[in-house]
C-alpha positions in Angstrom: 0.0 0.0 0.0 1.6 3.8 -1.0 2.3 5.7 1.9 0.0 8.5 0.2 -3.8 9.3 -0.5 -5.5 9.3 -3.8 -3.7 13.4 -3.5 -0.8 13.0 -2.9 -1.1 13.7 0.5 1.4 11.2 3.4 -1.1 9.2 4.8 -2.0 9.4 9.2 -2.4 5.8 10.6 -4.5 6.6 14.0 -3.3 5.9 17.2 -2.9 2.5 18.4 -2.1 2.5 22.1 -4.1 3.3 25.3 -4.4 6.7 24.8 -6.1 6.4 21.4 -8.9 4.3 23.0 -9.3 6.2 25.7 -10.0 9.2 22.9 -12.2 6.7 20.7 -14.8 6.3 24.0 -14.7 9.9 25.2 -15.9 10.3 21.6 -18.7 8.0 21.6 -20.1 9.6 24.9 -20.0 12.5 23.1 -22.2 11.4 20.4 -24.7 9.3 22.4 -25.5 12.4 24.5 -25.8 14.6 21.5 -28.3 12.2 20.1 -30.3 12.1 23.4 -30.4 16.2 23.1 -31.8 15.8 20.1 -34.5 14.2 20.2 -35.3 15.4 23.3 -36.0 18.7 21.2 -37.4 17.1 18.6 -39.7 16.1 21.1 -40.3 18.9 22.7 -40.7 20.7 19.4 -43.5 18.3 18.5 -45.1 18.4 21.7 -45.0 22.5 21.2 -46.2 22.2 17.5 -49.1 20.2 18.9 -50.1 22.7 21.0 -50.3 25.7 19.2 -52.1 24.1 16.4 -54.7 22.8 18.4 -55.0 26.1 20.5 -54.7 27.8 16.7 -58.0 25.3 15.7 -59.7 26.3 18.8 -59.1 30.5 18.0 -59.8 30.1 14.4 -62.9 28.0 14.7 -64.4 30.6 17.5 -62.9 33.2 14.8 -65.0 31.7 12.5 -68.1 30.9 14.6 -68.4 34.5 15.1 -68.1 35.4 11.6 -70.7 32.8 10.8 -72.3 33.8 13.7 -72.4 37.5 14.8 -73.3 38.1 18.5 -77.1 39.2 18.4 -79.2 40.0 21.3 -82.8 38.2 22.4 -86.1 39.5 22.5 -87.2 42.9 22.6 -84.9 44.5 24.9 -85.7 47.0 27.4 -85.7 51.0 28.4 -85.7 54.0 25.9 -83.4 54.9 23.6 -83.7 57.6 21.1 -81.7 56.9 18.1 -81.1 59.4 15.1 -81.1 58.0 11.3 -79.8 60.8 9.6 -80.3 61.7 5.8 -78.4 59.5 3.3 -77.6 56.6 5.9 -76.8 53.4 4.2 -78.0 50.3 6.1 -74.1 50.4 7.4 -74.2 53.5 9.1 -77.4 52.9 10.4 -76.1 49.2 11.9 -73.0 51.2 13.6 -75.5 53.3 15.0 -77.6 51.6 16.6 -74.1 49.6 18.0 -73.2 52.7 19.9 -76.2 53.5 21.0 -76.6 49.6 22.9 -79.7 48.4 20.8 -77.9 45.8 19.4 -74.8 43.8 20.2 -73.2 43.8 16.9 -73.7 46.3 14.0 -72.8 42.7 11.8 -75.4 41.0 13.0 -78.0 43.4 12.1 -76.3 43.7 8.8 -77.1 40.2 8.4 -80.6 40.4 9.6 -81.3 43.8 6.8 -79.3 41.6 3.9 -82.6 39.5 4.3 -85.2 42.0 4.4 -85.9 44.3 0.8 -87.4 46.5 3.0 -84.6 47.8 4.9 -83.2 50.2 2.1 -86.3 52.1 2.6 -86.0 53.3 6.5 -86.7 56.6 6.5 -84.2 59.7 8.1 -85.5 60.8 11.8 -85.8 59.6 15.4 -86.6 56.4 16.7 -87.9 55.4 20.0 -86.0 52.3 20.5 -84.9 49.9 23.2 -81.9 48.7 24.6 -80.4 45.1 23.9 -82.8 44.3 20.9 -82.4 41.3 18.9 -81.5 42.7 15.4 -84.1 41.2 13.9 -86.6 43.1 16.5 -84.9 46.4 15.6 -85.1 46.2 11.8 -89.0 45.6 12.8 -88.6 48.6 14.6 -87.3 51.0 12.5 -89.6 49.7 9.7 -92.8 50.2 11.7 -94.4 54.2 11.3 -95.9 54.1 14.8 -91.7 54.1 16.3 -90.8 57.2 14.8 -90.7 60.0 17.6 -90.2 63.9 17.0 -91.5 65.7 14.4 -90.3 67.0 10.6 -90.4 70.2 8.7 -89.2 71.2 5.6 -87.8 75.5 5.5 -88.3 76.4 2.8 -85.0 78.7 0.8 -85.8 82.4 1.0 -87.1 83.2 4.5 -86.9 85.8 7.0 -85.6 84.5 10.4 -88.9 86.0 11.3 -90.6 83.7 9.0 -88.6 80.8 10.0 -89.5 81.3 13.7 -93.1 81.1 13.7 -93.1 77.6 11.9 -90.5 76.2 14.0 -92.6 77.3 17.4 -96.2 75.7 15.6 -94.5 72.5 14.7 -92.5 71.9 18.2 -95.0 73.7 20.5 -91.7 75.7 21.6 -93.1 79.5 22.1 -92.2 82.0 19.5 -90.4 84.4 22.2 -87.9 81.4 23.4 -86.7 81.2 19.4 -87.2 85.6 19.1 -84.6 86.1 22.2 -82.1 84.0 20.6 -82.4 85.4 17.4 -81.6 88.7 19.2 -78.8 87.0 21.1 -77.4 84.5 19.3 -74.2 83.8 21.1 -73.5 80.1 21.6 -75.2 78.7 18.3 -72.1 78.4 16.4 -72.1 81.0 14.3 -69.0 81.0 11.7 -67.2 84.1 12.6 -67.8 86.4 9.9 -71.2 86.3 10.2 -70.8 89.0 13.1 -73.5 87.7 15.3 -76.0 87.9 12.5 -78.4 84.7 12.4 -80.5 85.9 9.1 -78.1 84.5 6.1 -77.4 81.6 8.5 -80.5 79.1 9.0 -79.9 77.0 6.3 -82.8 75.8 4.6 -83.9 72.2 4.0 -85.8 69.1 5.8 -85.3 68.5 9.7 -86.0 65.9 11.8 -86.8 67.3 14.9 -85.4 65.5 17.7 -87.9 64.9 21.0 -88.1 67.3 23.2 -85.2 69.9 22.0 -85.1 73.1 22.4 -84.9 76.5 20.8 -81.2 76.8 21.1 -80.6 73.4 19.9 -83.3 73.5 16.6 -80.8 77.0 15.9 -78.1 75.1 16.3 -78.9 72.2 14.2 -79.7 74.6 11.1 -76.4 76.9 12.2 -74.5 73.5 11.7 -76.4 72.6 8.5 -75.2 76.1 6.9 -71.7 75.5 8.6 -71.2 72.0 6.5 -72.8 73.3 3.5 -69.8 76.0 3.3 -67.4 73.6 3.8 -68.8 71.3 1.2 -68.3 74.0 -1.4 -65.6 75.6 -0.1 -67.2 79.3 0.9 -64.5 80.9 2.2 -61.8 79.4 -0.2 -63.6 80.9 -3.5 -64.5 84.2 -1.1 -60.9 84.3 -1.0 -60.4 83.8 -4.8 -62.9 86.5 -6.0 -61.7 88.7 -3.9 -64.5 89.5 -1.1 -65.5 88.2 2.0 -67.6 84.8 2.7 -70.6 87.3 4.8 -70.6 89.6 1.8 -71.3 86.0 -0.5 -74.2 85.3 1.7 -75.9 88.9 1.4 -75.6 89.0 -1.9 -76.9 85.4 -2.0 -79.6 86.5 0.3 -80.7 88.9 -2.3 -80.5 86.9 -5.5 -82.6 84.4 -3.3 -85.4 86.9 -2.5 -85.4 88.5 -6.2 -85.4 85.0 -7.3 -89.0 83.3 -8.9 -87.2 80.5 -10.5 -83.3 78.8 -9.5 -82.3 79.6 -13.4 -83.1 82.9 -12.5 -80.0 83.1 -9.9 -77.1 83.6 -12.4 -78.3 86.4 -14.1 -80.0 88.5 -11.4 -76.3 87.6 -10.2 -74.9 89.3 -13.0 -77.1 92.3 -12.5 -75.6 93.1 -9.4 -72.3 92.8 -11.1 -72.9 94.7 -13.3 -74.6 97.2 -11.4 -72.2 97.2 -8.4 -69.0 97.3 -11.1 -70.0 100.5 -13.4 -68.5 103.7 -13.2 -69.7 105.2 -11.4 -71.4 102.1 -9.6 -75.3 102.6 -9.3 -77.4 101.8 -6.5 -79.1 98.4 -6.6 -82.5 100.2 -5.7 -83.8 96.7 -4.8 -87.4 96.5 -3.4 -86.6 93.5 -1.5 -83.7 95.6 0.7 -85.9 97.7 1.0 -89.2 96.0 2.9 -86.7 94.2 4.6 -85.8 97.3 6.6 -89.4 97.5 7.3 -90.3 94.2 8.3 -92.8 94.7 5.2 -93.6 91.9 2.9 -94.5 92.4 -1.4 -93.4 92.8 -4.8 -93.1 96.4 -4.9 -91.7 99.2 -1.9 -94.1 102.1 -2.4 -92.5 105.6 -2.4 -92.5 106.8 1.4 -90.5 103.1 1.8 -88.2 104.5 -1.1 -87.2 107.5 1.3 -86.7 105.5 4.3 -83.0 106.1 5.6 -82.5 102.3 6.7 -78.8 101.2 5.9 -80.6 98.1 4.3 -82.3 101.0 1.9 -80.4 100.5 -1.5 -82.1 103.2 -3.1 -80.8 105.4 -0.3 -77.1 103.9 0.2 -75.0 102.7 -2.2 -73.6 99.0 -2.6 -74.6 95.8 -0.6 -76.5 96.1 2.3 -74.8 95.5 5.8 -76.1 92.3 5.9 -78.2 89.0 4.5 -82.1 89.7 4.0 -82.8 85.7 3.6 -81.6 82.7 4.1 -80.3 81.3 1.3 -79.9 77.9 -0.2 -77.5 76.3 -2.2 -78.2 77.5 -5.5 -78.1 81.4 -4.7 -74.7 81.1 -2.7 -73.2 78.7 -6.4 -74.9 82.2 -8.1 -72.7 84.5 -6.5 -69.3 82.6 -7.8 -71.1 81.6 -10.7 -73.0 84.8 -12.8 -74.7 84.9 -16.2 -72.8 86.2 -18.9 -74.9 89.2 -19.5 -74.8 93.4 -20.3 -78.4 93.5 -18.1 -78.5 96.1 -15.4 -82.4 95.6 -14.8 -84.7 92.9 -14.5 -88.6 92.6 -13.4 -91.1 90.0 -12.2 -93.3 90.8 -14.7 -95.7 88.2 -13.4 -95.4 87.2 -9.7 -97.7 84.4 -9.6 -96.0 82.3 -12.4 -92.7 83.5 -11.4 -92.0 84.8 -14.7 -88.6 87.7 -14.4 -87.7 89.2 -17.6 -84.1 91.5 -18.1 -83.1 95.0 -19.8 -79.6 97.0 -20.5 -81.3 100.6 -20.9 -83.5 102.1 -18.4 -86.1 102.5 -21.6 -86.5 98.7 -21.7 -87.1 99.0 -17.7 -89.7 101.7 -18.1 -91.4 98.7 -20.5 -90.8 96.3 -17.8 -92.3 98.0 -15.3 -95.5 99.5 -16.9 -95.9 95.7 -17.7 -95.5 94.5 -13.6 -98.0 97.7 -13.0 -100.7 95.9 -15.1 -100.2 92.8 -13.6 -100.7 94.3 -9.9 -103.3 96.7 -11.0 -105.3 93.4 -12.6 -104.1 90.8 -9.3 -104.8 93.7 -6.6 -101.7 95.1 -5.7 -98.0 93.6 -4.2 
C-alpha cells in the first residue's frame, strides 16, 4: 500500500495505544449524548407544535363561529333609547349606529338580519324610539314600523326671514315663538362661523329637519347653524371668497338677495350678473332693490311704495349705495353657487313681470325698464296690488 492518498497527500495511521482508545470512548459519549439532546428537542418541538395548532384550531374556529355567527341580542330589549337615522344613511351607518347607541350587540349581525329584508333600504331619516339590547331582527322591525318614529319634521323652505322661519318652528314643536325671538336677538353660543358678526338671518340654512324629541330652541338653531356650517365647507365658501376677492358674509348677502329677487333657480345667475354689473360701473349705481328695502321695514311684497323708497334704513339701496350691511334671507344652495357663478350678460335691470307664475324678464337701458315695469304695474293693478 503507498504511503500517500488518492492526493498526494502522506497518509496518518491513527493511534494504536491506550491513549487512542481512551479518545475513541470519550468520543462515543460525546455522540450518544448529542443524540439524546436531540431528540429530546425534537420532542419537545413536537409536543410545542401540537399545542399551538390545536390552541390555533380552537381560536380560528371561534374566529369563525363569530363570523358565521355575529353576537345578536334576544327578545325585545328593554328602556328608551332615542336613536337618530340621519339623511343619506346606508343600512351600514345605520347598523354602527344603533351599536353605539346599545340596541344591538353587533352592527354585523343586524347587517345580516337587513341583507334578508328588501325593505330595509327604505327606513326613513328621523328619530326612533328604540330599546336597549334588541335582537337585530326586532330592531329592523322597529325602524320599519311608522308608529316608532318620535319627534317631528319640517321642511324651510329657501328664501325666508328668520322671522318667517321662527313662527313655523314654534307651531311645529309647541316651543313659544319668544324662546326662538330672544335667541335670534342673542345669538351667542349657536355656532355661528365668525364672519357672520352675530347675524343669524343668512345663517339658518334651509332644508328638511328631523326634529329631535323634546329639543329646544337653542338646539333647533343650532342644528340649522350646523347645516349652513357643512354646506360652506362642502363647497368651499370661504376658499372661493378668498379667490374673488370678497369676504364669505358679503357671498351670503348678496346670496340673500339673489334668493329673494329670485321666482325661478335659473333665475340666480343672471340676477347675479345684474348686481355685477350694477355694483362694477362707473360710477357704480345703487341696486334700488325692493326686496332691501321692505326688509328694513319688516314689510312683505313685490313692490316698496315711495315713502318706503325715502326711508333712511342702511338696508335702503335706493338710499345707500352698494350691498347692504347684511343678508335679507336665508339662502340655499343654488343662490350662494350664483354669487361665484353669474350669467354672462350686459343686463342692469330685470322685473317680475308676473309674480304668480314667477315669470322675471331683463333690460340693458333704463327705456326697456320703463317697458318692464308699466308691464308688472298691469299685472298688480289686474291681481290687486304687491
Amino acid at each position: 500500500m503507498s504511503d500517500f492518498d488518492l492526493f498526494g497527500e502522506p497518509r496518518h495511521e491513527p493511534a494504536r495505544g491506550r491513549g487512542g482508545r481512551r479518545a475513541q470512548g470519550q468520543a462515543r459519549k460525546r455522540q450518544r449524548r448529542k443524540r439524546r439532546s436531540s431528540r429530546a428537542a425534537i420532542m419537545f418541538a413536537l409536543a410545542f407544535l401540537v399545542a399551538v395548532v390545536g390552541g390555533g384550531g380552537l381560536i380560528g374556529y371561534a374566529a369563525l363561529h363569530s363570523l358565521m355567527v355575529p353576537p345578536d341580542y334576544s327578545g325585545q330589549g328593554s328602556g328608551e333609547v332615542t336613536v337618530q337615522i340621519k339623511d343619506g344613511d346606508s343600512v351600514s351607518a345605520m347598523a354602527t349606529t344603533l351599536e353605539q347607541q346599545q340596541v344591538v350587540k353587533s352592527a354585523r349581525a343586524f347587517l345580516k338580519v337587513a341583507q334578508k329584508e328588501p325593505k330595509a333600504s327604505s327606513i326613513q331619516p328621523g328619530f326612533y324610539q328604540m330599546r336597549r339590547q334588541m335582537s337585530s331582527a326586532a330592531a329592523l322591525s322597529r325602524l320599519l314600523d311608522p308608529e316608532a318614529k318620535a319627534g317631528n319634521q319640517i321642511t324651510v323652505p329657501e328664501g325666508l326671514r328668520v322671522s318667517q322661519v321662527i313662527p313655523r318652528l314654534s307651531k311645529q314643536t309647541g316651543i313659544p315663538k319668544r324662546d326662538f325671538e330672544r335667541l335670534a336677538a342673542k345669538p351667542a353660543g349657536l355656532g355661528l362661523p365668525p364672519y357672520a358678526k352675530g347675524k343669524l338671518e343668512g345663517y339658518l340654512f334651509p332644508g328638511r329637519y328631523d326634529l329631535k324629541p323634546n329639543a329646544t330652541a337653542r338646539e333647533l338653531f343650532a342644528m340649522m347653524v350646523e347645516r349652513f356650517k357643512k354646506t360652506a365647507d362642502d363647497i368651499d365658501l370661504e376658499g372661493r371668497a378668498r379667490k374673488a376677492d370678497t369676504t364669505p358674509d358679503k357671498v351670503v348677502t348678496m346670496a340673500s338677495l339673489i334668493q329673494a329677487e329670485s321666482g325661478r333657480a335659473s333665475d340666480m345667475p343672471k340676477i347675479s350678473r345684474v348686481i355685477y354689473n350694477r355694483l362694477r360701473r362707473e360710477p357704480a349705481m345703487f341696486l334700488k332693490f325692493d326686496s332691501t328695502t321692505l326688509y328694513a321695514l319688516n314689510k312683505y311684497g313685490f313692490v316698496a311704495s315711495n315713502e318706503d323708497i325715502r326711508s333712511q334704513h342702511p338696508y335702503n339701496t335706493y338710499q345707500h349705495p352698494g350691498l347692504p350691511p347684511g343678508a335679507i334671507s336665508n339662502p340655499g344652495e343654488h343662490a350662494i353657487e350664483a354669487v361665484f357663478k353669474p350669467a354672462k350678460g350686459d343686463w342692469l335691470f330685470f322685473v317680475t313681470t308676473d309674480p304668480k307664475r314667477k315669470i322675471t324678464e331683463y333690460a340693458v337701458t333704463e327705456e326697456q325698464f320703463n317697458v318692464l315695469r308699466t308691464k308688472l304695474n298691469r299685472y298688480l293693478e289686474t291681481n290687486g296690488g304687491g
